[in-house]
C-alpha positions, 0 to 999 in steps of 0.5 A: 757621393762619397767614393773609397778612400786612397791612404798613404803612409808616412815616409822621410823623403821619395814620393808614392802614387795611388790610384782610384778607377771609377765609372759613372753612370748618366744621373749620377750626382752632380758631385763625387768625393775622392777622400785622399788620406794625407799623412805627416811629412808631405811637401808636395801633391800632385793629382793627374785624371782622365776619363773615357769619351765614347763616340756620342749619341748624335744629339746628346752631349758626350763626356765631360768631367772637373776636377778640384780640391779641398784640403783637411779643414773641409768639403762641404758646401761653403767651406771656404777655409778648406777649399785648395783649387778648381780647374773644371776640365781645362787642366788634366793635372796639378800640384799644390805646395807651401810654395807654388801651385798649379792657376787655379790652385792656392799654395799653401801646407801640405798639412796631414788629414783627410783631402778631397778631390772632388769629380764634378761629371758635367754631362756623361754619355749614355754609354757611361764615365769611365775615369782614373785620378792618379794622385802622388805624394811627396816627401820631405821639407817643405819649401819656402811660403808663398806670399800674396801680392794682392792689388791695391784698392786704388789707381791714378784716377781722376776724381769724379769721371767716367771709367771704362771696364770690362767686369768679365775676363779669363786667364789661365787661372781658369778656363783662358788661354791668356796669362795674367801679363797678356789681358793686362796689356790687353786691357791697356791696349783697349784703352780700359781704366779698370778690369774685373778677375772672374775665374771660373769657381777660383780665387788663385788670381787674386793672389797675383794681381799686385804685380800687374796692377799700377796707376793706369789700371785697377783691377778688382778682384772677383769669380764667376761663380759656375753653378749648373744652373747658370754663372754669376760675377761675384765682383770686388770681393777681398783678396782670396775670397771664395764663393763656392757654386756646388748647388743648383736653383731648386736646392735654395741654396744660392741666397746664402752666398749672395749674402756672403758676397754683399757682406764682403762689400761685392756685388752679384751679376748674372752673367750672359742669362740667355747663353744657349750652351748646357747650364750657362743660361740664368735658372735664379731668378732676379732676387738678390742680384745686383745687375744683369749682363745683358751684351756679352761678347760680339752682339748675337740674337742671345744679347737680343733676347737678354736685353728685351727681358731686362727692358721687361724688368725696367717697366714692372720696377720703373716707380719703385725705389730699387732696379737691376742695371744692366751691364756688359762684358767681353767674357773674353779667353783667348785670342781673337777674343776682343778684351773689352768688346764690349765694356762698361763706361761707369760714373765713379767718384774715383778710380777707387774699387769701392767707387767703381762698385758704387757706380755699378750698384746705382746703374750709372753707367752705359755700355760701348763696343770701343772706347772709340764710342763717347755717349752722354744721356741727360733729362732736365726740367724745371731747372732740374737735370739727372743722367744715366742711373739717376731720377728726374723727379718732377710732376707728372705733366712737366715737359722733359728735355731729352739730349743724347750726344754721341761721338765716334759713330758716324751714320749709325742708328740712334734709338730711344726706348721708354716704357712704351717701347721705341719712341724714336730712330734717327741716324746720326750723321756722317762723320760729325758728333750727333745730337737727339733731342726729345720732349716727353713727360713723366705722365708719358715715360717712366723712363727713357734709355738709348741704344746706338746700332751699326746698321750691319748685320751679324749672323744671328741679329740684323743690325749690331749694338755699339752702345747701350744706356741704362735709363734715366727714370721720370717722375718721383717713386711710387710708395709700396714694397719695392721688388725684391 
């Protein structure tokens, strides 16, 4: 939807603001473009919004509305080159120039052309959207050019081990209350190797990130990319890369950016499948991604569900050559949100961000509530062994030893879960590391996976996942065409 244009004048120095009022109706398009003409001369924009928000019906959600920007290069779908910000609705405000802008928004020229501010009315009341975008101009030179602190590729790692992640965090760079200083140190705190930037429909932070990173921490640019229906990571796209999110399922538009963020070496999860709030939940389907964040955040009956249908997955794609792994997050966005409750313990060559993304792509990892949690999970036969993510392959009818070891959770519940279901339960013992041996054969187990659970309950679910594997996989492939 294209709205009437605001046109400004050219002027030496000083400042002008125009005003654009508008009413939205329930139904409207997902998307209204407010084309602001910018002339020459232009050192700085600012644009302030509001909306009205009448009393809803009890039942139906009331009003909200996001804001971003596009600049002169252009607004239509996938126009990475023109986008210029995206705050959604945390911010009511904010200002773009050559040198700074507001988080969320990339500094840069104020060059002269047609702008868009583009109004996404998420949900408008049955009394309607009542809303006013106020934008200044103003003139005169502009300041110095911002310059990008990227972060490096690489930390201090130590060669082949396992690395502790959180793949999903927020900062003030979109919709978290924390500034980039404090999840950093929140990260270091929880006692994570590597964290993930995902700020919702935005590549601002990766602009910044150099200057939080160092050898104890690597931190991997990425986006949650907010669509309205559902989110996805985009995770190890370069500096300043966008992957825009203005489509739905039924538009068949998805595929194109999931080709853009694997061209770019990123990977694509989605992200919390069964959230229950208003287009968060997963409308995709599976092909094209390359995990499922299936425990996000404090364990509820939404984790539950995510799980079950990611395990429902593992058995239709257990003798093919490709599957989904899972993955887990704390989403965290402010306080008392826990960074790294949960997080991903991944097998990566080196504290390197292809390596790491590596590790994720092939599924070797498994997911923990603290890094005070240490789990291994090994298969061996036949003077053969194979972890977490990988293949045992053997004949069908050769026996296979199952060893899972845990520390850090005492008198929790261990289970062990094939294609069958779950084959085992055992409580670990008080205040001791824990061992679980197990004997099956690939003819019995496609695969075998294990979850560690605190036999106390949370609101929603009667116990609480402390650590979670993806599987370790019997038998050799089965030739045929793999799943999509």
């Amino acid at each position: 939807m294209l709205l009437d244009p605001l046109r400004f004048v050219p002027a030496a120095d000083g400042e002008e603001t125009k005003v654009a009022t508008g009413r939205f109706e329930p139904g409207v398009a997902d998307w209204a473009y407010l084309p602001v003409g910018v002339p020459a001369g232009v050192r700085e924009l600012a644009v302030r919004y509001r909306h009205d928000r009448p009393a809803p019906t009890p039942g139906v959600a009331g009003n909200a509305l996001d804001i971003g920007i596009f600049d002169q290069r252009g607004h239509q779908l996938g126009d990475a080159a023109g986008f210029r910000g995206w705050s959604g609705g945390s911010r009511d405000s904010f200002v773009i120039s050559r040198s700074e802008a507001t988080p969320g928004y990339l500094p840069g020229p104020v060059d002269p052309g047609s702008w868009h501010v583009v109004l996404g009315p998420y949900t408008v009341a049955p009394q309607g959207m009542n809303w006013t975008v106020e934008v200044t101009l103003r003139f005169g030179a502009p300041g110095p050019a911002a310059v990008p602190d990227p972060a490096p590729p690489r930390a201090g790692g130590r060669g082949r081990s396992w690395y502790r992640g959180d793949l999903h965090l927020h900062t003030v760079h979109s919709d978290g209350q924390r500034t980039p200083e404090e999840l950093v140190a929140g990260a270091r705190a929880a006692g994570l190797d590597f964290i993930v930037s995902t700020e919702h429909n935005t590549s601002s932070a990766s602009l910044i990130w150099g200057r939080h990173a160092g050898p104890d921490l690597l931190i991997v640019d990425g986006e949650e990319v907010t669509t309205r229906n559902g989110h996805y990571l985009a995770i190890g796209l370069p500096p300043g890369a966008w992957v825009d999110w203005r489509y739905r399922a039924v538009d068949g538009a998805i595929d194109r950016f999931l080709r853009e963020i694997h061209a770019k070496g990123g990977l694509a999860v989605a992200a919390h499948p069964h959230c229950p709030s208003l287009g968060c939940s997963w409308r995709f389907g599976e092909v094209g991604i390359d995990g499922i964040e299936v425990w996000n955040g404090p364990w509820t009956a939404d984790d539950e569900v995510a799980v079950k249908d990611w395990d429902r997955m593992l058995v239709e794609h257990a003798r093919a050559g490709r599957w989904i792994p899972a993955v887990a997050n704390s989403d965290a966005h402010r306080e008392p949100q826990v960074i790294g409750l949960p997080h991903n313990v991944v097998l990566a060559s080196d504290l390197e961000r292809r390596a790491v993304l590596r590790g994720l792509r092939l599924g070797r990892l498994w997911m923990a509530e603290s890094a005070a949690v240490q789990l291994a999970l090994t298969a061996a036969a036949a003077g053969r062994s194979a972890g977490i993510g990988g293949r045992l392959r053997v004949r069908p009818d050769q026996p296979v030893s199952v060893r899972l070891e845990v520390r850090g959770a005492p008198d929790h519940l261990v289970r062990l879960l094939t294609d069958l279901g779950q084959v085992l339960e055992t409580r670990l013992p008080d205040g001791a590391p824990g061992t679980v041996d197990w004997t099956t054969t690939p003819r019995r187990s496609a695969y075998v996976r294990a979850e560690v659970r605190r036999p106390e309950p949370t609101p929603t679910t009667p116990d609480t996942m402390v650590a979670l594997t993806n599987p370790v996989f019997l038998g050799p492939v089965i030739s045929g065409r793999p799943p999509a």
